[in-house]
N, CA, C and O atoms as CSV, one atom per row, in Angstrom:
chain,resi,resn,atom,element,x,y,z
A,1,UNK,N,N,-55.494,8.309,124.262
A,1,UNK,CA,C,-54.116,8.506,123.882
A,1,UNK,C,C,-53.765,7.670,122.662
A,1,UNK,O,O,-52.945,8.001,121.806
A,2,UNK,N,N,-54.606,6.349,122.683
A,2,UNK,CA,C,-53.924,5.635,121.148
A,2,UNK,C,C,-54.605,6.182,120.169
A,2,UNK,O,O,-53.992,6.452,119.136
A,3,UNK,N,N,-55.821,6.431,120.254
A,3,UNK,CA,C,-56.555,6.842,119.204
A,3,UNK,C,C,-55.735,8.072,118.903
A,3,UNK,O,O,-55.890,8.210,117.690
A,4,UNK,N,N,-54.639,9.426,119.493
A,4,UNK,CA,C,-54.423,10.104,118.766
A,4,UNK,C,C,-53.261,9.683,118.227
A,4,UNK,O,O,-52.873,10.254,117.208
A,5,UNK,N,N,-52.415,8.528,118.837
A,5,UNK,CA,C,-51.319,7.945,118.183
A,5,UNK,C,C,-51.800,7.089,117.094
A,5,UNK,O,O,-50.899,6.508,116.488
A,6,UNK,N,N,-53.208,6.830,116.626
A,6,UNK,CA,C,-53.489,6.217,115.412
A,6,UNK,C,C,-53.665,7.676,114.516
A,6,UNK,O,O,-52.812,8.132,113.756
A,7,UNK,N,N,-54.644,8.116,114.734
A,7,UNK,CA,C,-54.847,9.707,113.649
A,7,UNK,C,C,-53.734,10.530,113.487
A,7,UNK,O,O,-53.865,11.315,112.548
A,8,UNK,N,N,-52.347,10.631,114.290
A,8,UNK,CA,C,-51.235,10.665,114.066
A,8,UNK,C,C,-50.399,9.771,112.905
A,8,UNK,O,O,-49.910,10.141,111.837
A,9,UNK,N,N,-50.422,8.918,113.318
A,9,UNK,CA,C,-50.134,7.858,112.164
A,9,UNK,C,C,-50.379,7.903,110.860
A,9,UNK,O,O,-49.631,7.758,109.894
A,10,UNK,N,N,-51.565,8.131,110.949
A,10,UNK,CA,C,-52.392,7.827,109.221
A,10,UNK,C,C,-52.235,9.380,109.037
A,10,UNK,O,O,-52.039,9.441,107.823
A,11,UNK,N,N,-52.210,10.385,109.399
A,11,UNK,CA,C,-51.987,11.301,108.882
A,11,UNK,C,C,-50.576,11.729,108.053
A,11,UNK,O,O,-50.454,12.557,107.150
A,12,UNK,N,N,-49.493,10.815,108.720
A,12,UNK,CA,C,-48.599,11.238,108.530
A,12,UNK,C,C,-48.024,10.033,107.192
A,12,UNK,O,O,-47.100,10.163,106.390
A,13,UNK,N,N,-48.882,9.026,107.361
A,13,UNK,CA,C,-48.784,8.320,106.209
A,13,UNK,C,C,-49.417,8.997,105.024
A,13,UNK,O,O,-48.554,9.297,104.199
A,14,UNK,N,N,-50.501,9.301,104.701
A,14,UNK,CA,C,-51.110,10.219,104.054
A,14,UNK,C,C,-50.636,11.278,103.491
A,14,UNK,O,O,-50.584,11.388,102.266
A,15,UNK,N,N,-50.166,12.332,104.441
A,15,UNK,CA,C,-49.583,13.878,104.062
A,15,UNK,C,C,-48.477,13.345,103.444
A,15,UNK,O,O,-48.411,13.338,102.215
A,16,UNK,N,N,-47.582,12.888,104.149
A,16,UNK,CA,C,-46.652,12.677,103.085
A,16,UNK,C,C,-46.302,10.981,102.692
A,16,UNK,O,O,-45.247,10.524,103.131
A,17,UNK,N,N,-46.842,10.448,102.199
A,17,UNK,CA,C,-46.827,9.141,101.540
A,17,UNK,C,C,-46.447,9.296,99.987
A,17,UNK,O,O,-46.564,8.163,99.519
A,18,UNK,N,N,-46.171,9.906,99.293
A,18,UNK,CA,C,-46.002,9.883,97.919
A,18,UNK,C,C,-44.193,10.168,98.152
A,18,UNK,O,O,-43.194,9.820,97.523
A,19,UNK,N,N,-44.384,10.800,99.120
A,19,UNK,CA,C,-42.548,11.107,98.591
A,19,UNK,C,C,-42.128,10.370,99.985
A,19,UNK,O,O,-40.960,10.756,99.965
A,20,UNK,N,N,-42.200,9.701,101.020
A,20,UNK,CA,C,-41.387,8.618,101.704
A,20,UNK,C,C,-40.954,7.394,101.097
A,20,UNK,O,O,-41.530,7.194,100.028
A,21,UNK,N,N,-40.198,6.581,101.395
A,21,UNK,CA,C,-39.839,5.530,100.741
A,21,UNK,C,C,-41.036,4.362,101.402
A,21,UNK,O,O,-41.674,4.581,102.432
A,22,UNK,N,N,-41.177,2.957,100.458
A,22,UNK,CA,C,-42.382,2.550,100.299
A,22,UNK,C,C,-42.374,1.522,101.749
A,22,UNK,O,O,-43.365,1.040,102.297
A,23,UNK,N,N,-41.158,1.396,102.089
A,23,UNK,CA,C,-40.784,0.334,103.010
A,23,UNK,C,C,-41.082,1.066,104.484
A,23,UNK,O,O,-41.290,0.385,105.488
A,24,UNK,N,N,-41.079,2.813,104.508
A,24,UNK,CA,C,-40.756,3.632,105.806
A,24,UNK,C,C,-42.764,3.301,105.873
A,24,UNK,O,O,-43.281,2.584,106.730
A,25,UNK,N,N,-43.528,4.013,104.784
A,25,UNK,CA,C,-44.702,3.464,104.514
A,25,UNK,C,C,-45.622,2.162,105.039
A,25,UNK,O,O,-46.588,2.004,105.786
A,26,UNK,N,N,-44.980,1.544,104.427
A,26,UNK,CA,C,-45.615,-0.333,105.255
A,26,UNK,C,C,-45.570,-0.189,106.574
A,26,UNK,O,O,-46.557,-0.532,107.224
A,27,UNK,N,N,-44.490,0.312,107.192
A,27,UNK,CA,C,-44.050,0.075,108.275
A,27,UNK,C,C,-44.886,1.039,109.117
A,27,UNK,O,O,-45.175,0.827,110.295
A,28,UNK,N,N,-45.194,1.944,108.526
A,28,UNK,CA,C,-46.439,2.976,109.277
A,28,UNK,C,C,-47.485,2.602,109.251
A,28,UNK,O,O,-48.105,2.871,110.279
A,29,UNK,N,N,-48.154,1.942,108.342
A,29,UNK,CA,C,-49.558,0.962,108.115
A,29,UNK,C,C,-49.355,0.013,108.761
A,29,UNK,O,O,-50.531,-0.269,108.992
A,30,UNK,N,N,-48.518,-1.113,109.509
A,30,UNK,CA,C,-48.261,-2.012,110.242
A,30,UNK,C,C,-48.269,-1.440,111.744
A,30,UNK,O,O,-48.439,-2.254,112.652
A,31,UNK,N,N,-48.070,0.099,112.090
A,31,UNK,CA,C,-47.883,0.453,113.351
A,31,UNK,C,C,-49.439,0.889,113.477
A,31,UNK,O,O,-50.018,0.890,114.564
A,32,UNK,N,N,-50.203,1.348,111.968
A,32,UNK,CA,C,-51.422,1.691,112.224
A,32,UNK,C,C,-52.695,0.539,112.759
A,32,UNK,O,O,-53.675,0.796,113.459
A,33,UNK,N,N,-52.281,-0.801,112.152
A,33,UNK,CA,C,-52.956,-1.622,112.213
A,33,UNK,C,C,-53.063,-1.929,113.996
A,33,UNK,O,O,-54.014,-2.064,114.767
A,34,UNK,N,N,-51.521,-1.955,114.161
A,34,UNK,CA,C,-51.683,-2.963,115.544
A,34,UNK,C,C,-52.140,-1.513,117.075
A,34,UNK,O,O,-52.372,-1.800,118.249
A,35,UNK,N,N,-52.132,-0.495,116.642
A,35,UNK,CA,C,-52.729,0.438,117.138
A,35,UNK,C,C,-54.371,0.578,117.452
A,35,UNK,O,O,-55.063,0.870,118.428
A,36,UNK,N,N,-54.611,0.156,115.903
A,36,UNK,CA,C,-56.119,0.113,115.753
A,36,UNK,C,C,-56.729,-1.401,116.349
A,36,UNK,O,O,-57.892,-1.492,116.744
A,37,UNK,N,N,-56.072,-2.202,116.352
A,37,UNK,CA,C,-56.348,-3.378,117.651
A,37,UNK,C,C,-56.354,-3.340,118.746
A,37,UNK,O,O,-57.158,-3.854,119.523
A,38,UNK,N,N,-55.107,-2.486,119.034
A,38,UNK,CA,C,-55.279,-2.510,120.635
A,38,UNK,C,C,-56.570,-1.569,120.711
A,38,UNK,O,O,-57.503,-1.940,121.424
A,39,UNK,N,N,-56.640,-0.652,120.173
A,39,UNK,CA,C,-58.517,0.249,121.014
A,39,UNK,C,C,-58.999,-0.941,120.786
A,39,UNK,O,O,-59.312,-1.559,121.804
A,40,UNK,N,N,-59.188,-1.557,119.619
A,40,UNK,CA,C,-60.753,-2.073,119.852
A,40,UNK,C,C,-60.339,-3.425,121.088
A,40,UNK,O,O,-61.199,-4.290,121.255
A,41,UNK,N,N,-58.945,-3.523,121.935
A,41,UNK,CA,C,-59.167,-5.095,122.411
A,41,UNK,C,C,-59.452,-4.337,123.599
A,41,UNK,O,O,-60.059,-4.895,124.513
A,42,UNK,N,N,-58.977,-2.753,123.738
A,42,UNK,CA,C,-59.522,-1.899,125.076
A,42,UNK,C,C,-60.980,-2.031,125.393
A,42,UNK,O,O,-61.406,-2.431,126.476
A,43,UNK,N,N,-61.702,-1.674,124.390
A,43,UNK,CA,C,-62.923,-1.037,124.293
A,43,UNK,C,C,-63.421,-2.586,124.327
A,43,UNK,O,O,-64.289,-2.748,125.186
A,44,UNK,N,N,-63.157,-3.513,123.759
A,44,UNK,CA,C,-63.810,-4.706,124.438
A,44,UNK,C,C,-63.720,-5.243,125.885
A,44,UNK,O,O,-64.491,-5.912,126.574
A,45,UNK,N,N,-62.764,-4.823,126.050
A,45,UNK,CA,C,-62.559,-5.098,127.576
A,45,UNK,C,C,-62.966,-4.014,128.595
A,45,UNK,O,O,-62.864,-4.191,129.809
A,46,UNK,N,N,-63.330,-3.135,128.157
A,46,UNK,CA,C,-63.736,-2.195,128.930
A,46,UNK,C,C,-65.562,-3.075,129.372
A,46,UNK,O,O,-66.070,-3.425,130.438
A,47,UNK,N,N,-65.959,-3.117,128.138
A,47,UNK,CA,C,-67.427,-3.582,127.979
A,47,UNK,C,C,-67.146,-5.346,128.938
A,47,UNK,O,O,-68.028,-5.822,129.654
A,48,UNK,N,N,-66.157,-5.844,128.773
A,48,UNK,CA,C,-66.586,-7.174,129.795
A,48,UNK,C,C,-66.632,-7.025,131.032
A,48,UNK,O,O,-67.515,-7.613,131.656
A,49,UNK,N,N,-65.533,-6.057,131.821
A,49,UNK,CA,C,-65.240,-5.474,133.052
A,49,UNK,C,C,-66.837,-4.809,133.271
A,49,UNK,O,O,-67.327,-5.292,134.292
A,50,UNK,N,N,-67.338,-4.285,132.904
A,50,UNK,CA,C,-68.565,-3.393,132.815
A,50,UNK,C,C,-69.720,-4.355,132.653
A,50,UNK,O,O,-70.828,-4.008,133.062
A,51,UNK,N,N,-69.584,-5.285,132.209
A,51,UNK,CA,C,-70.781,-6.214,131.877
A,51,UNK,C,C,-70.465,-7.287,133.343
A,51,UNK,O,O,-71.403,-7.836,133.921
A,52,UNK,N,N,-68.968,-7.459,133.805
A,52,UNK,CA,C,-68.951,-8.552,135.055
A,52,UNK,C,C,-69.898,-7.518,136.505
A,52,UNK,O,O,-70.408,-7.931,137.546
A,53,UNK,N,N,-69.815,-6.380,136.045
A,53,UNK,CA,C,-70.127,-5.996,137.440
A,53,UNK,C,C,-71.734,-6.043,137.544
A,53,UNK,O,O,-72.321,-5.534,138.499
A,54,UNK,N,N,-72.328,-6.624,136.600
A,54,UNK,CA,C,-74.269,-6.688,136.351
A,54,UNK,C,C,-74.184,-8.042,136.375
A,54,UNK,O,O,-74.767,-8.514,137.351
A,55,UNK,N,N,-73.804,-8.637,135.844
A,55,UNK,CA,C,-73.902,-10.155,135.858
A,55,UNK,C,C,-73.275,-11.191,137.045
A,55,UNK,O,O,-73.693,-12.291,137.407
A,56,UNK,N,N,-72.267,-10.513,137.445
A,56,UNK,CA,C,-71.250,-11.564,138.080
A,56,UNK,C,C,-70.404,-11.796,138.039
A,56,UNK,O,O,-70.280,-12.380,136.962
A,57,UNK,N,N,-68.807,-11.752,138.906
A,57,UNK,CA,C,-67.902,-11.996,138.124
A,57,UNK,C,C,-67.346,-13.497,137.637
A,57,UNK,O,O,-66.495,-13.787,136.796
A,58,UNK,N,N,-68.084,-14.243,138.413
A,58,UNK,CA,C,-67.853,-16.010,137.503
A,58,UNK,C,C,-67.858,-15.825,136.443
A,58,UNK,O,O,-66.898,-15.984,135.690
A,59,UNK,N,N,-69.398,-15.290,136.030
A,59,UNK,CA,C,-69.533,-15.835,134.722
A,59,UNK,C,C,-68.903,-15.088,133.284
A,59,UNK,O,O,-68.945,-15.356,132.083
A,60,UNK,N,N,-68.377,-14.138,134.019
A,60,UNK,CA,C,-67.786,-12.879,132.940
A,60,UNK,C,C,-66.153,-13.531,132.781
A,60,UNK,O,O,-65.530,-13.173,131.781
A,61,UNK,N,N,-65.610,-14.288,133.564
A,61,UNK,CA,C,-64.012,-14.457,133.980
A,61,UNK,C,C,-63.366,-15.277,132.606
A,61,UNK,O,O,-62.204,-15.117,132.231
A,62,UNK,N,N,-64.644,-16.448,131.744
A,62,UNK,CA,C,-64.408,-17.181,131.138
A,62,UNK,C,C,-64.192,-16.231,129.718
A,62,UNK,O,O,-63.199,-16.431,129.018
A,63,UNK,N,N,-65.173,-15.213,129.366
A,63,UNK,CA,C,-65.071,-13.683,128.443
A,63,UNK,C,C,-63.406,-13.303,128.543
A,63,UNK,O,O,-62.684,-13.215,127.550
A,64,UNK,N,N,-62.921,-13.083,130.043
A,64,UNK,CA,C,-62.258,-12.634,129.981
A,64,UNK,C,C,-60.757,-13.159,129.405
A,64,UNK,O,O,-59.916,-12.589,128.709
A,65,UNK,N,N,-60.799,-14.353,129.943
A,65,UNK,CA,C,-59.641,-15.462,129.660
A,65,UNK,C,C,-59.946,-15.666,128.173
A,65,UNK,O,O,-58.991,-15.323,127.476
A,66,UNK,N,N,-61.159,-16.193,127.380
A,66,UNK,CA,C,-60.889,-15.710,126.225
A,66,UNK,C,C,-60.206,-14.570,125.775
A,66,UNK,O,O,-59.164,-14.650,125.124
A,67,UNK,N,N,-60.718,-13.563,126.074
A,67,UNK,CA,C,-60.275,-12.393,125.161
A,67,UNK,C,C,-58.905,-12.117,125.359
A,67,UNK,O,O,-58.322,-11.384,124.561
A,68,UNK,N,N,-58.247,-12.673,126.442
A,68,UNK,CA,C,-56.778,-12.442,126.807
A,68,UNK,C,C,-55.991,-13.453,125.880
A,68,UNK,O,O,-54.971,-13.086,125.296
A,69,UNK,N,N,-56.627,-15.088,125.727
A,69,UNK,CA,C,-56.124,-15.437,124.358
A,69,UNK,C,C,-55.938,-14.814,123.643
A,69,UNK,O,O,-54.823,-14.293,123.657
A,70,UNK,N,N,-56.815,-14.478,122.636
A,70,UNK,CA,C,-56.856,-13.971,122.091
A,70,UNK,C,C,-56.191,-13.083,120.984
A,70,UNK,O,O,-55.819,-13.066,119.811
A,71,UNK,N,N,-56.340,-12.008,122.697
A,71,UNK,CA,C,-54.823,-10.999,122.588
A,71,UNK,C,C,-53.613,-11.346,122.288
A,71,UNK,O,O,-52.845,-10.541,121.762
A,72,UNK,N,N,-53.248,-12.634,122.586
A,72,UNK,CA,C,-51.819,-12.811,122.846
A,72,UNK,C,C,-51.965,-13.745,121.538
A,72,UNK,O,O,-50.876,-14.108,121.093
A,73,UNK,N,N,-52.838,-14.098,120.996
A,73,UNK,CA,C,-52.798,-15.396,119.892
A,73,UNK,C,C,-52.394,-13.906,118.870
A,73,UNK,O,O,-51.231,-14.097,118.513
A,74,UNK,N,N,-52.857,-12.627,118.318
A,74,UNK,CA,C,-53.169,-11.902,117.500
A,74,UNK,C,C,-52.295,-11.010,118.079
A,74,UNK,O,O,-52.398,-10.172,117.183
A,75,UNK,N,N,-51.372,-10.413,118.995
A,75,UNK,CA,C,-50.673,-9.722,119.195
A,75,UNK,C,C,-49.046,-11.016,118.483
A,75,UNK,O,O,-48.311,-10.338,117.765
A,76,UNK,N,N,-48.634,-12.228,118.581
A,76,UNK,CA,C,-47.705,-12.769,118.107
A,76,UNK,C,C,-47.805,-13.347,116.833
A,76,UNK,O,O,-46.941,-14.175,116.546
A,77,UNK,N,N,-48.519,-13.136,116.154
A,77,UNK,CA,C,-49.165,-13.494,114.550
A,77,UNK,C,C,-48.585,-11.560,114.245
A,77,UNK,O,O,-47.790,-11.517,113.306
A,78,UNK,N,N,-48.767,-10.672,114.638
A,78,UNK,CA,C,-48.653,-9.381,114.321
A,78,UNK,C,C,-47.069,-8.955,114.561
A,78,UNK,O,O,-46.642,-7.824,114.330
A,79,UNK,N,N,-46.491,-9.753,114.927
A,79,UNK,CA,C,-45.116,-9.606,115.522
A,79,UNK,C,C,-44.359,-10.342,114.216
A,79,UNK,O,O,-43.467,-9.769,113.591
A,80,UNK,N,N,-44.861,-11.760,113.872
A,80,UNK,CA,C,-43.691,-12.752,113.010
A,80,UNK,C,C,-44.542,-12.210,112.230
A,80,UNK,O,O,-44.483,-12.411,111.017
């Protein structure tokens, strides 16, 4: 579903980007960006969830709590 709300996005930045105003623009490349983060913080987390169930879940939990930093360090840097 995000991935078509990203190819949505950029398409519509694209098709018509020459005649929107430059500010409506940014603001579509800023919705594209933090779109295109969240898949990839999915798709990483898909792969730790998937990697705790071969390994263990101890040792995967510390992956996980990182990557939830992370998230939240790079989701409020994307906000201000």
């Amino acid at each position: 579903m995000l991935c078509i709300v990203l190819y949505s996005i950029d398409f519509v930045r694209n098709f018509v980007g020459d005649i929107m105003p430059w500010n409506v623009s940014l603001w579509l490349l800023y919705l594209e960006q933090l779109t295109m983060f969240a898949v990839a913080t999915l798709i990483c987390y898909f792969f730790i969830t998937a990697a705790s169930k071969l390994v263990g879940k101890n040792r995967v939990k510390r992956w996980e709590l990182a990557l939830k930093i992370l998230m939240v360090v790079a989701y409020a840097m994307f906000t201000s």
